[in-house]
LUMFI-79901 format. One record per atom (N, C-alpha, C): residue number from 1; residue in one letter; atom name; x, y, z. Coordinates in Angstrom, 2 decimals, decimal comma. Layout:
<recs>
<rec><pos>NUM</pos><code>A</code><site>CA</site><x>X</x><y>Y</y><z>Z</z></rec>
...
</recs>
This chain:
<recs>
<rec><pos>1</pos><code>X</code><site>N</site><x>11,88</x><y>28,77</y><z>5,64</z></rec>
<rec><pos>1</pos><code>X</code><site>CA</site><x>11,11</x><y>27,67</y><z>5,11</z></rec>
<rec><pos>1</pos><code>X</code><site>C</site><x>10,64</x><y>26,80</y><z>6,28</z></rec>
<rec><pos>2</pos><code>X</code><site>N</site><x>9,17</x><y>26,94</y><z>6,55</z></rec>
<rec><pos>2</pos><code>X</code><site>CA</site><x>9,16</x><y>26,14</y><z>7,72</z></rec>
<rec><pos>2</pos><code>X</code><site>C</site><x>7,77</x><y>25,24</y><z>7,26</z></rec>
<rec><pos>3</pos><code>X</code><site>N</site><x>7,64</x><y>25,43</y><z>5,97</z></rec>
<rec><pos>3</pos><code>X</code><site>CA</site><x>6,81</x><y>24,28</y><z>5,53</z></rec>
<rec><pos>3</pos><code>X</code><site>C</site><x>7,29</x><y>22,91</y><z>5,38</z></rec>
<rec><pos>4</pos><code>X</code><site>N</site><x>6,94</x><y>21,58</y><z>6,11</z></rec>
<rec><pos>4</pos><code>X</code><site>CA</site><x>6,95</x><y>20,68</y><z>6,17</z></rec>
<rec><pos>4</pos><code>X</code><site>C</site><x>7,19</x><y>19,99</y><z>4,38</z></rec>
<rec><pos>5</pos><code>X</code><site>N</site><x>7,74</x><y>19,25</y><z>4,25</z></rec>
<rec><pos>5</pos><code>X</code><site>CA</site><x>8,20</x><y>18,65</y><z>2,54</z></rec>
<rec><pos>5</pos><code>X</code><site>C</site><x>7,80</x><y>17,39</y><z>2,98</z></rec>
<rec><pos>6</pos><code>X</code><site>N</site><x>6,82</x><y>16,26</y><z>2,21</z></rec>
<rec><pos>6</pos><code>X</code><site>CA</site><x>5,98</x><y>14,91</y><z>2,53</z></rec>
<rec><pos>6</pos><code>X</code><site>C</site><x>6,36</x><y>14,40</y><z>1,57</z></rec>
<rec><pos>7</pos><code>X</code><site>N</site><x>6,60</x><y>13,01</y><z>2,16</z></rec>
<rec><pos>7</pos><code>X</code><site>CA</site><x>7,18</x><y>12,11</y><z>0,69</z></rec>
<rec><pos>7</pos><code>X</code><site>C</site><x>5,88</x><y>11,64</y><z>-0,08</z></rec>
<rec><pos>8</pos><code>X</code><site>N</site><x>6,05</x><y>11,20</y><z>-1,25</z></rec>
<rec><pos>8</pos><code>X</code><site>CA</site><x>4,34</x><y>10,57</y><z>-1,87</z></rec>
<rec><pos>8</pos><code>X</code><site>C</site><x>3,48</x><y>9,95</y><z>-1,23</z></rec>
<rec><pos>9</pos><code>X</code><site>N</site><x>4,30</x><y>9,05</y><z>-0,23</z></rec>
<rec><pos>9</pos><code>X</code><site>CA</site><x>3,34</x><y>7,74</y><z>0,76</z></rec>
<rec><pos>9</pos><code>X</code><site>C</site><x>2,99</x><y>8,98</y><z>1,78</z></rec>
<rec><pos>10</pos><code>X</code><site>N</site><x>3,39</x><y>9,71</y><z>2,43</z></rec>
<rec><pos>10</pos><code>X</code><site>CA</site><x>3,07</x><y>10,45</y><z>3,48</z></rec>
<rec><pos>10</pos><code>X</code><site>C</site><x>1,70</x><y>11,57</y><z>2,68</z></rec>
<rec><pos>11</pos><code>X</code><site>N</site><x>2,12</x><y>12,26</y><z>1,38</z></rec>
<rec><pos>11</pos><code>X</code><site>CA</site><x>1,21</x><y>12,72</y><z>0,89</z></rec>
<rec><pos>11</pos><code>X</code><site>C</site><x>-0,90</x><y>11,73</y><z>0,58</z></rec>
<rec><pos>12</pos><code>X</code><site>N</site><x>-0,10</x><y>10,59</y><z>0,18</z></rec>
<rec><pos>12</pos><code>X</code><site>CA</site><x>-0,93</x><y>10,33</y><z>0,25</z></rec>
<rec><pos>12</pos><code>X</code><site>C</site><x>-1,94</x><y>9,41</y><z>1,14</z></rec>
<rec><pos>13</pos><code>X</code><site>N</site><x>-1,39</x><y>9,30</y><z>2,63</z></rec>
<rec><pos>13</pos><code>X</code><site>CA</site><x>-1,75</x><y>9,00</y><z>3,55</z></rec>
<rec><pos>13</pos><code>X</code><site>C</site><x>-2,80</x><y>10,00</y><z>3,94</z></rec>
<rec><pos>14</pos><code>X</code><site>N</site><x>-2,14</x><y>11,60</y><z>3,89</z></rec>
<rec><pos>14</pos><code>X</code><site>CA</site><x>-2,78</x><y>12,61</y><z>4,57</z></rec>
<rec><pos>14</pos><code>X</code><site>C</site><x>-3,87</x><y>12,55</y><z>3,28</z></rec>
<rec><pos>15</pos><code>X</code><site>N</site><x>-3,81</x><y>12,27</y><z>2,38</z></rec>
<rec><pos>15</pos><code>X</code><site>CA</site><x>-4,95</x><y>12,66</y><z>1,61</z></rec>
<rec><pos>15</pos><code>X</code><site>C</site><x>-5,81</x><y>11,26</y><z>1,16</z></rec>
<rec><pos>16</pos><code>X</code><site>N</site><x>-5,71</x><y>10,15</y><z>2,15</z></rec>
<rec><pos>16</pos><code>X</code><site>CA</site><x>-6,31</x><y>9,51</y><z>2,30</z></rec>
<rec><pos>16</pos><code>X</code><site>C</site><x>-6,64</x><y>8,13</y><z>0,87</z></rec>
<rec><pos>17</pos><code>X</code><site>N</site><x>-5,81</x><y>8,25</y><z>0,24</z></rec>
<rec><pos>17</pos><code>X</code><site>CA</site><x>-5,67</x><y>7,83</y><z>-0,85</z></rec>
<rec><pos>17</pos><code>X</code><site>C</site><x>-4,14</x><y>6,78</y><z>-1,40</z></rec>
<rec><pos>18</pos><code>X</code><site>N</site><x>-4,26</x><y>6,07</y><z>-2,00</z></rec>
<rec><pos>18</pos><code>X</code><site>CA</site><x>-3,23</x><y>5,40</y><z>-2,81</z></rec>
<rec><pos>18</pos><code>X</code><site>C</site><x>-2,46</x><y>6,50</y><z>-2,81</z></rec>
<rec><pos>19</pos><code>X</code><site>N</site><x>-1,22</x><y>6,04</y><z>-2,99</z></rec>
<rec><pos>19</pos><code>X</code><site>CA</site><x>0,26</x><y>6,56</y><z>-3,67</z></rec>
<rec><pos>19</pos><code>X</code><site>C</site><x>0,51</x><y>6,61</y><z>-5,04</z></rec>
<rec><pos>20</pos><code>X</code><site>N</site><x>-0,45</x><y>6,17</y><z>-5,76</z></rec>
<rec><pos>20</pos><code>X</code><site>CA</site><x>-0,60</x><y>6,85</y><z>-7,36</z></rec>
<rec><pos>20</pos><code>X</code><site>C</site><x>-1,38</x><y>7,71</y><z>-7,79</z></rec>
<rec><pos>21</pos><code>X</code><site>N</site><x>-2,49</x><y>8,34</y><z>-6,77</z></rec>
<rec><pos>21</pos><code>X</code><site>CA</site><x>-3,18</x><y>9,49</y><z>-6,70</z></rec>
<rec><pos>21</pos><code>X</code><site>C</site><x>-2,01</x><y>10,97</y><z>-6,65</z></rec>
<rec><pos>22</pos><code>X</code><site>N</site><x>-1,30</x><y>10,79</y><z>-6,11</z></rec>
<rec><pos>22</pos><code>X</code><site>CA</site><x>-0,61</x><y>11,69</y><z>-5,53</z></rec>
<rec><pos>22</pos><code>X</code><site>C</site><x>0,68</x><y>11,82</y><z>-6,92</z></rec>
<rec><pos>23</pos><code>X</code><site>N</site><x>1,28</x><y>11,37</y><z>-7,33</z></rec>
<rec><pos>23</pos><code>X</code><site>CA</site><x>1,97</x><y>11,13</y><z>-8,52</z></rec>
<rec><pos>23</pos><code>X</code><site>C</site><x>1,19</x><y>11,15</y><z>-9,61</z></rec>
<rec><pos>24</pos><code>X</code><site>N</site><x>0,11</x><y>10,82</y><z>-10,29</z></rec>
<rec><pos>24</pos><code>X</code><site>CA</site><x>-0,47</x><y>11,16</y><z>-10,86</z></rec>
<rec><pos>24</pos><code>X</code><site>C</site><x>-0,46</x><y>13,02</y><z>-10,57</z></rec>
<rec><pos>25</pos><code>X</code><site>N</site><x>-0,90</x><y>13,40</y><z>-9,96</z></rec>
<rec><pos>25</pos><code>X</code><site>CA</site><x>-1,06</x><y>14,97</y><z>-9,45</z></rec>
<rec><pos>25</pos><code>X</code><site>C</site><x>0,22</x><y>15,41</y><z>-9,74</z></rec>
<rec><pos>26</pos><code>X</code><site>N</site><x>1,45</x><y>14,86</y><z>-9,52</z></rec>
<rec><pos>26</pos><code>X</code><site>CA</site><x>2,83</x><y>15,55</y><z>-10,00</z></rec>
<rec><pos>26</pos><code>X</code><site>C</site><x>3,01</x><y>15,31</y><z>-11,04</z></rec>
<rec><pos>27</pos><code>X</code><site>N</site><x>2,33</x><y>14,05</y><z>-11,91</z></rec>
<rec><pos>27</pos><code>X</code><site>CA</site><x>3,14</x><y>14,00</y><z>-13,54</z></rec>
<rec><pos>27</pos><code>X</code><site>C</site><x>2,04</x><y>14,64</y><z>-14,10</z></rec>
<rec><pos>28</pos><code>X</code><site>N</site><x>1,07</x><y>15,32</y><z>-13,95</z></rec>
<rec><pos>28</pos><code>X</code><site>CA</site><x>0,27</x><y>16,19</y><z>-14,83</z></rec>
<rec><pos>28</pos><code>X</code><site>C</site><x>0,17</x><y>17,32</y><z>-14,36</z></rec>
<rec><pos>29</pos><code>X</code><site>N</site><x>0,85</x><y>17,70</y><z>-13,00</z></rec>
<rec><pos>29</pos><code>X</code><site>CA</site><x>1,34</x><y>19,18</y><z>-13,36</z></rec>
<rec><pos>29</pos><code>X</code><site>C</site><x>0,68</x><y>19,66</y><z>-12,38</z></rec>
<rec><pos>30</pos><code>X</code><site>N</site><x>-0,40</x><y>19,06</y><z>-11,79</z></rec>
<rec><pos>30</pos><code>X</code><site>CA</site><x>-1,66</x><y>19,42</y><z>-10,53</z></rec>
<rec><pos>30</pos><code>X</code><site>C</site><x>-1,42</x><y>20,37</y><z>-9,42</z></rec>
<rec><pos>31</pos><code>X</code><site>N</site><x>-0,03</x><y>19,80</y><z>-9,12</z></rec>
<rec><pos>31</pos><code>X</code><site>CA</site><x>-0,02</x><y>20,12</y><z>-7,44</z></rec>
<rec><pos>31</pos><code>X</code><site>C</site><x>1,64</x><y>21,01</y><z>-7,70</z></rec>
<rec><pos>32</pos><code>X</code><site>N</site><x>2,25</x><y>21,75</y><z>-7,04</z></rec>
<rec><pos>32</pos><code>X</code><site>CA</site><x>3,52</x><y>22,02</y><z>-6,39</z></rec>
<rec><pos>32</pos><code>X</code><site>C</site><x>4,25</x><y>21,04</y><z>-5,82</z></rec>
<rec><pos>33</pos><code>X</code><site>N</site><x>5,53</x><y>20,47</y><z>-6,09</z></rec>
<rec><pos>33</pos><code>X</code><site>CA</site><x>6,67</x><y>19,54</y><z>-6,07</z></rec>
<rec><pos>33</pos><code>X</code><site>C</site><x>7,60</x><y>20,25</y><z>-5,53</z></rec>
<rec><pos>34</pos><code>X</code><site>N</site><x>8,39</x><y>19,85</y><z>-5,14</z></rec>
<rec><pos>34</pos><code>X</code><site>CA</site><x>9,66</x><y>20,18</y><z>-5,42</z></rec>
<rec><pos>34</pos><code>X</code><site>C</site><x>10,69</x><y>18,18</y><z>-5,53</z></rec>
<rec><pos>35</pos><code>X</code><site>N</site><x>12,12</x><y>18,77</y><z>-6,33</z></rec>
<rec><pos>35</pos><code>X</code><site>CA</site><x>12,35</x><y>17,42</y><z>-6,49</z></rec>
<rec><pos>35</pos><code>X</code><site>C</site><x>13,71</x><y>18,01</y><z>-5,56</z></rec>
<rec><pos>36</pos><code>X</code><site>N</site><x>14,32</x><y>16,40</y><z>-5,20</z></rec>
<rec><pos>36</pos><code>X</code><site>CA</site><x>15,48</x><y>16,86</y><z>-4,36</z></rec>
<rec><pos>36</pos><code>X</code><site>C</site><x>16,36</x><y>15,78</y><z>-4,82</z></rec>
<rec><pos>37</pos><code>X</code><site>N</site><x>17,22</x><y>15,59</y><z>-5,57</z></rec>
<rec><pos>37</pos><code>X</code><site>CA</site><x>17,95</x><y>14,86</y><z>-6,59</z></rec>
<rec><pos>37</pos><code>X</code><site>C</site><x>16,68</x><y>14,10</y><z>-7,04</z></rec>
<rec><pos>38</pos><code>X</code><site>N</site><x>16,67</x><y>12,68</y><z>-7,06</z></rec>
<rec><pos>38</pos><code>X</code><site>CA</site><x>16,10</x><y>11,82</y><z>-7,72</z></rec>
<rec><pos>38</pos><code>X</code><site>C</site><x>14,51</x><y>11,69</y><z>-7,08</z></rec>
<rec><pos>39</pos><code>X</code><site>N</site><x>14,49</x><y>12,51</y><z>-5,88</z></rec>
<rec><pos>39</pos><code>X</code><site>CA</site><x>13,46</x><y>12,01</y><z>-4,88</z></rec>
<rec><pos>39</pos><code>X</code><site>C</site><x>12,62</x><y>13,13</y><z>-5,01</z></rec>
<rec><pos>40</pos><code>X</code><site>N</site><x>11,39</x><y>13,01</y><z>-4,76</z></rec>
<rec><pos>40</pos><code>X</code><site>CA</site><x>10,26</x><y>14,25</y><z>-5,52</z></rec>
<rec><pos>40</pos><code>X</code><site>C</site><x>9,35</x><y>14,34</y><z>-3,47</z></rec>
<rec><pos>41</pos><code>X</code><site>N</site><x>9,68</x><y>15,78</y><z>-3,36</z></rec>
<rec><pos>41</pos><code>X</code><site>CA</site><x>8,24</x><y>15,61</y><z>-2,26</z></rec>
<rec><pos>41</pos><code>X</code><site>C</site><x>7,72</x><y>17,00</y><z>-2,47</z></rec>
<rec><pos>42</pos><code>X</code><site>N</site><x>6,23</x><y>16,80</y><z>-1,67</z></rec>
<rec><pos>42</pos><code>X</code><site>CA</site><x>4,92</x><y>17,68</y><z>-1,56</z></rec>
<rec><pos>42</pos><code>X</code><site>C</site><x>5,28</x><y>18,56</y><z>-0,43</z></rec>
<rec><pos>43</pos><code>X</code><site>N</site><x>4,92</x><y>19,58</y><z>-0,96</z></rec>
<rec><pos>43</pos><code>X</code><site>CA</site><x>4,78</x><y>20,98</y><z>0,48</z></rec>
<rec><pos>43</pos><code>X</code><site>C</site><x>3,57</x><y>20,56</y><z>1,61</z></rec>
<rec><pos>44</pos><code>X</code><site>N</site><x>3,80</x><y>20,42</y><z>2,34</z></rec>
<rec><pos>44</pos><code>X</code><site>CA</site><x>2,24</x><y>20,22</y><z>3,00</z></rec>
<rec><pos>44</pos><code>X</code><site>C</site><x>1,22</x><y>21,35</y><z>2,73</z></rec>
<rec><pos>45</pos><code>X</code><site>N</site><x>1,56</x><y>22,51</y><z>2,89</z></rec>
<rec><pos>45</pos><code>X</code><site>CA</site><x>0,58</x><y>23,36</y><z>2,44</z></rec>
<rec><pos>45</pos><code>X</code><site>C</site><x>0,21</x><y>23,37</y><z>0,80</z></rec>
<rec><pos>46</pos><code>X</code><site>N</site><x>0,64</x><y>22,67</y><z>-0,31</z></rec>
<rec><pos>46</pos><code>X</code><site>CA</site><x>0,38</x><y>22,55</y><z>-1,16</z></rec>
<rec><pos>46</pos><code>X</code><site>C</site><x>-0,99</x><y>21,74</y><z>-0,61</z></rec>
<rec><pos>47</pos><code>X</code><site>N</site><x>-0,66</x><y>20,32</y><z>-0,01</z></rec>
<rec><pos>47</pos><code>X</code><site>CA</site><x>-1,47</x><y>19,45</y><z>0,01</z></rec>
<rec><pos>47</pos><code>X</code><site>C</site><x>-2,73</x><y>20,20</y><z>0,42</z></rec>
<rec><pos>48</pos><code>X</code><site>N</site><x>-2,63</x><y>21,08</y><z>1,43</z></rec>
<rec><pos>48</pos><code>X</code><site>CA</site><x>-3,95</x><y>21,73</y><z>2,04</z></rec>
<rec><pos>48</pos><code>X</code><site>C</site><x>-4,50</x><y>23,12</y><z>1,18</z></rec>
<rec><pos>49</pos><code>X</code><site>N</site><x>-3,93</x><y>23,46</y><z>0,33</z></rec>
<rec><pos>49</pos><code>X</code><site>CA</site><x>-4,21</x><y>24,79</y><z>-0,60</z></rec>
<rec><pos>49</pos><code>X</code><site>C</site><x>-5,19</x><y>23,55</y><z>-1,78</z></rec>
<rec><pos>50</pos><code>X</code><site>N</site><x>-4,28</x><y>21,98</y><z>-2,33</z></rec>
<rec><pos>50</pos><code>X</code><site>CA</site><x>-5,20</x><y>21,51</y><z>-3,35</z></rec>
<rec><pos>50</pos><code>X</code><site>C</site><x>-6,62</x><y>20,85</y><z>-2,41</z></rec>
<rec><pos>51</pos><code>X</code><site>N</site><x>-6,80</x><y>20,72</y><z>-1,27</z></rec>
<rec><pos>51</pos><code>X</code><site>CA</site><x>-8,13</x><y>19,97</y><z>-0,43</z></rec>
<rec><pos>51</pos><code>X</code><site>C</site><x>-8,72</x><y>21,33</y><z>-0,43</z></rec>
<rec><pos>52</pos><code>X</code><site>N</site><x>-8,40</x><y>22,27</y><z>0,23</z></rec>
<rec><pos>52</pos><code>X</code><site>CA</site><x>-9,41</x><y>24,03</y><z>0,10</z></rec>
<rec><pos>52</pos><code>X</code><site>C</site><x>-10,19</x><y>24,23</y><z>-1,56</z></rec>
<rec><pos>53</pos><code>X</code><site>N</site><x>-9,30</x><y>23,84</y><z>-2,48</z></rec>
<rec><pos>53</pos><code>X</code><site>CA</site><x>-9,77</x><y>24,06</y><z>-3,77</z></rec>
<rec><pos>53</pos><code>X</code><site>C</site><x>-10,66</x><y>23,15</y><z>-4,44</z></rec>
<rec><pos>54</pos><code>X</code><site>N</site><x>-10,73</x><y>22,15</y><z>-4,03</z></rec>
<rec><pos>54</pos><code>X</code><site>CA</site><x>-11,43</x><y>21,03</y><z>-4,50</z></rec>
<rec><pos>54</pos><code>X</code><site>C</site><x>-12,35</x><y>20,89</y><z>-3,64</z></rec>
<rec><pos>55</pos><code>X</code><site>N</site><x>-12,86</x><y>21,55</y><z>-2,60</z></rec>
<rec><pos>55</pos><code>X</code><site>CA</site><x>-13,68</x><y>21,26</y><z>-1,77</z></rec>
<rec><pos>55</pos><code>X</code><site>C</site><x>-14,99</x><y>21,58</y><z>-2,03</z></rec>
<rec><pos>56</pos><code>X</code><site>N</site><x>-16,00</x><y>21,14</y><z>-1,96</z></rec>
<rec><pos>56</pos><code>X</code><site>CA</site><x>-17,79</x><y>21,36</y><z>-2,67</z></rec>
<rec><pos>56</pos><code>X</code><site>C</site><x>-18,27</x><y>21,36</y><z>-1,11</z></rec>
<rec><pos>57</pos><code>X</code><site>N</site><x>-19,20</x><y>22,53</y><z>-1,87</z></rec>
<rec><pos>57</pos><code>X</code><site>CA</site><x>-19,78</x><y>23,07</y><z>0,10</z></rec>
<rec><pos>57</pos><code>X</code><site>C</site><x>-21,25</x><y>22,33</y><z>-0,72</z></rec>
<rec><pos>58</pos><code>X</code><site>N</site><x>-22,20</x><y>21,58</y><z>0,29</z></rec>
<rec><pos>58</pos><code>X</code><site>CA</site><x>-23,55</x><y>21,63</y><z>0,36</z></rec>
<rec><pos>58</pos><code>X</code><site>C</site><x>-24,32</x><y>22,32</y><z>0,65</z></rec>
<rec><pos>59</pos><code>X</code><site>N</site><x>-25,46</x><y>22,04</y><z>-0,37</z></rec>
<rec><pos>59</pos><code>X</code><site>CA</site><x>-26,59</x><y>22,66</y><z>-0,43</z></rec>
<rec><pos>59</pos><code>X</code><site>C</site><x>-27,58</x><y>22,72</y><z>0,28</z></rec>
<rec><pos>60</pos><code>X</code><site>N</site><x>-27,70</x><y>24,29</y><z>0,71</z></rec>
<rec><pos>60</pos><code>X</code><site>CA</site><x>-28,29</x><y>24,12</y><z>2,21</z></rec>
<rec><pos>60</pos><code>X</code><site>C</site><x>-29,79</x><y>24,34</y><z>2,10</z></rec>
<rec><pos>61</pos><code>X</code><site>N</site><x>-30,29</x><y>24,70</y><z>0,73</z></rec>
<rec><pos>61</pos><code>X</code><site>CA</site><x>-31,72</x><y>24,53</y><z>0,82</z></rec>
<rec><pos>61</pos><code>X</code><site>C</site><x>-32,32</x><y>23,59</y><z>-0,18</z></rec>
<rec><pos>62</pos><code>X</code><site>N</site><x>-33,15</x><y>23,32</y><z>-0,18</z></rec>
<rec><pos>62</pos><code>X</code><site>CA</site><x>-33,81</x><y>22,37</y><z>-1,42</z></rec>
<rec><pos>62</pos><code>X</code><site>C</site><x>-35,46</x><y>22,97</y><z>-2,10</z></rec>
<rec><pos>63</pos><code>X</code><site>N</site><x>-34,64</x><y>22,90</y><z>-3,34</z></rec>
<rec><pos>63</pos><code>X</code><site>CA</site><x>-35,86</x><y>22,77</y><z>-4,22</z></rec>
<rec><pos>63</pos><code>X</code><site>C</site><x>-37,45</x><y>22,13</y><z>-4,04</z></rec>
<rec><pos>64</pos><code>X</code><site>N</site><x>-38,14</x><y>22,31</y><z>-3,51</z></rec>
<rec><pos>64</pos><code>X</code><site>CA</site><x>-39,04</x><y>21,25</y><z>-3,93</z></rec>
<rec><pos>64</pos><code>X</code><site>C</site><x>-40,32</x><y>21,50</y><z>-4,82</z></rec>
<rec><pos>65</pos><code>X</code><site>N</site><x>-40,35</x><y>20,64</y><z>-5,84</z></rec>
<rec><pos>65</pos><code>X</code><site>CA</site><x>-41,30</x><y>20,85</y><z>-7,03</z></rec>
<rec><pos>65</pos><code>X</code><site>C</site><x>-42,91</x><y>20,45</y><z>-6,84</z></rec>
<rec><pos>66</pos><code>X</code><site>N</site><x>-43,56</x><y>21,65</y><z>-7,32</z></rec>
<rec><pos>66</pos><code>X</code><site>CA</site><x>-45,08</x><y>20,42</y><z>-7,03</z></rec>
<rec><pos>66</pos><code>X</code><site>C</site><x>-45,54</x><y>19,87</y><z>-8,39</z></rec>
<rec><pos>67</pos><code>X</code><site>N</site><x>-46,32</x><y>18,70</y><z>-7,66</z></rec>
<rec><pos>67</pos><code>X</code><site>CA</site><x>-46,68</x><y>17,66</y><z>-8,63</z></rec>
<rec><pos>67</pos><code>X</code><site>C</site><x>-47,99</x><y>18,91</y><z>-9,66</z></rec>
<rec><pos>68</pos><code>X</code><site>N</site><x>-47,45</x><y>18,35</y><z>-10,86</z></rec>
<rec><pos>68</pos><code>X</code><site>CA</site><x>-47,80</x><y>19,03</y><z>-12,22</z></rec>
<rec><pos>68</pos><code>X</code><site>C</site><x>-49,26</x><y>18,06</y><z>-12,50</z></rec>
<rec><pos>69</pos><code>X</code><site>N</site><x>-50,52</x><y>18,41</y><z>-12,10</z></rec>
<rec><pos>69</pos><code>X</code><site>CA</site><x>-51,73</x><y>17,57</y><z>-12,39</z></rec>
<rec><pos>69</pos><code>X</code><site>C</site><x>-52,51</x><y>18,06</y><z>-14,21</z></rec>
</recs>
């Protein structure tokens, strides 16, 4: 096991966001947890498997319409 385990504040530092973004994502089931008695942390590679998946590539060409006379 040489994946790094992030507490919520650390999770959600790296993901740039509040600390109820990240809990939210564990109480609906979102992301991979693990709990360790009372204390809940993130895999780091979870964190980077859910940013790969959610990621939207741009659009590299554009449409352009002609004016309809």
């Amino acid at each position: 096991m040489t994946d790094r385990l992030l507490t919520v504040g650390q999770a959600a530092e790296l993901l740039g966001t509040t600390e109820r973004f990240p809990r939210r994502l564990i109480a609906e089931r979102r992301i991979v947890f693990v709990k360790v008695g009372r204390h809940v942390r993130i895999p780091e590679r979870t964190l980077e498997e859910f940013v790969v998946a959610h990621t939207v590539q741009p659009i590299t060409s554009r449409r352009r319409f002609a004016a309809v006379a």
